[in-house]
C-alpha positions as CSV (number, residue, x, y, z in Angstrom):
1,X,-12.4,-9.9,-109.8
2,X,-15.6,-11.4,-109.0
3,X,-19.1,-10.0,-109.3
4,X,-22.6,-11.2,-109.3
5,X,-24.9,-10.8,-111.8
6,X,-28.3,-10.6,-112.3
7,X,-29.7,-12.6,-115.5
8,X,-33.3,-13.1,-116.4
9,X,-34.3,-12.9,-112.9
10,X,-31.6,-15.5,-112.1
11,X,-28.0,-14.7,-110.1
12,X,-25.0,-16.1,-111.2
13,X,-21.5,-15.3,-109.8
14,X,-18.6,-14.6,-112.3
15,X,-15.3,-14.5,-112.0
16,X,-13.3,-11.5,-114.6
17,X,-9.6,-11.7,-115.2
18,X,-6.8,-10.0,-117.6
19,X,-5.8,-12.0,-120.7
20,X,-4.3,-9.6,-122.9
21,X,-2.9,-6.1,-123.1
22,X,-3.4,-4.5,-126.4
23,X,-2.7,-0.6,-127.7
24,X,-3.4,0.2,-124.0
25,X,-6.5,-1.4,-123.2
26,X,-7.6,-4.6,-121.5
27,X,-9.3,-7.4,-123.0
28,X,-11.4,-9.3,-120.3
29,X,-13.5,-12.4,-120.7
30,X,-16.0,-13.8,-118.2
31,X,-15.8,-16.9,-116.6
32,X,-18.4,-19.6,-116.4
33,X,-20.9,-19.1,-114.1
34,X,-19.9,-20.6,-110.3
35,X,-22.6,-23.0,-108.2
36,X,-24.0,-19.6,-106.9
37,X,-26.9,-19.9,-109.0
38,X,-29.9,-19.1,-106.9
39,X,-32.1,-21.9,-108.6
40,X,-35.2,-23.3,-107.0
41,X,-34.7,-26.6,-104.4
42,X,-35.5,-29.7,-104.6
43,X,-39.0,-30.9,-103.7
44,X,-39.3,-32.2,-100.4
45,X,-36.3,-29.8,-99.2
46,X,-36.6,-27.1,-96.1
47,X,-35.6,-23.4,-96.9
48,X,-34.1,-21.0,-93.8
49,X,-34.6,-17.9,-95.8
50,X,-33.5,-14.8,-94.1
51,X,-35.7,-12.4,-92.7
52,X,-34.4,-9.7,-93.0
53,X,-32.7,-7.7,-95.4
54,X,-28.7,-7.2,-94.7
55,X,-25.3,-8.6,-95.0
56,X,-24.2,-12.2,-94.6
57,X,-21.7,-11.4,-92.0
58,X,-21.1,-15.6,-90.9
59,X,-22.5,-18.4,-92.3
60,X,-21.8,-21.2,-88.6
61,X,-22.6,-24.4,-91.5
62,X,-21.2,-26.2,-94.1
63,X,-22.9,-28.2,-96.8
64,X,-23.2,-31.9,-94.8
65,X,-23.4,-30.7,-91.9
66,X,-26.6,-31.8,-89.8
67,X,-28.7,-28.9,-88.2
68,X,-31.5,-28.7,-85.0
69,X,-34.3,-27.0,-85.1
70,X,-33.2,-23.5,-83.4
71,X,-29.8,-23.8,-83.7
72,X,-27.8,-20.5,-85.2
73,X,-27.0,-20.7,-88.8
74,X,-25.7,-17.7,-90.1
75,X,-25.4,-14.2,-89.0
76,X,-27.0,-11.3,-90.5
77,X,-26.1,-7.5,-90.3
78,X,-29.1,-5.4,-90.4
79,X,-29.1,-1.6,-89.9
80,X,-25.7,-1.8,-87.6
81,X,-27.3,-4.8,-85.5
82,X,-26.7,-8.6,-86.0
83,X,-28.8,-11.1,-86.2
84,X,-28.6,-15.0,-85.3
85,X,-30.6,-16.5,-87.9
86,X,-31.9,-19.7,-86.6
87,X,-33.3,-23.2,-88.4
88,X,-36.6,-23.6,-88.2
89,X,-36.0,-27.5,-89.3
90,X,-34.6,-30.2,-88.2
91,X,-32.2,-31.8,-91.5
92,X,-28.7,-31.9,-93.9
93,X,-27.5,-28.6,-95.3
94,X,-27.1,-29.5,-99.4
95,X,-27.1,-25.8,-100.4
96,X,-25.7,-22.8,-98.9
97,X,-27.1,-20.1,-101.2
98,X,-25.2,-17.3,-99.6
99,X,-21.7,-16.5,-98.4
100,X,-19.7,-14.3,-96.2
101,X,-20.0,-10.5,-97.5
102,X,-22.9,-10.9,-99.4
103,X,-25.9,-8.8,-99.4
104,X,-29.3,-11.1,-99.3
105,X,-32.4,-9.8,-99.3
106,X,-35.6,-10.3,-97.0
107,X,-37.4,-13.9,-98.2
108,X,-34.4,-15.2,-100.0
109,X,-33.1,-18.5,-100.0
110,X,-30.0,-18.5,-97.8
111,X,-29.5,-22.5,-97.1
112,X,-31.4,-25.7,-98.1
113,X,-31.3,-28.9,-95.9
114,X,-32.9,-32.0,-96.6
């Protein structure tokens, strides 16, 4: 199972599994946090930060991928209605800081380009 956590202020995603079965109840151990870590970007890099708080219902880039000013990056469910969430730069996605499913909040970081 997989669940994010919140850490000092920092989100990491972990990943828990079954290892062992003993006297009836489960050991589990965490895994090492994933690249999900909402850490700050690089100077000189563009933020699209959504505006809105919802669910990440499509993200329509992949890290590499080149991105136009305006174009639709991801889609956002808000109160029952969607939103296109569009670039407000021209640039390289190098970090997509949210997924499919997840919830984001209003101002935070959803992709980085360069």
């Amino acid at each position: 199972m997989k669940y994010k956590v919140n850490l000092n202020g920092r989100i990491y995603e972990v990943e828990v599994e079954a290892v062992d079965e003993v006297n009836g109840s489960i050991k589990t151990e965490a895994a090492a946090p994933v690249v999900k870590e909402n850490k700050p970007a690089a100077e000189g890099d563009k933020i699209i930060a959504a505006p809105i708080t919802g669910k990440v219902l499509e993200v329509k880039v992949k890290i590499g991928d080149m991105v136009k000013k305006g174009q639709t990056v991801a889609i956002i469910e808000a109160m029952k209605l969607e939103n296109e969430i569009q670039s407000a730069y021209d640039g390289k996605v190098v970090d997509i800081r949210a997924g499919k499913g997840d919830d984001i909040k209003n101002k935070e970081a959803l992709i980085v380009l360069e």
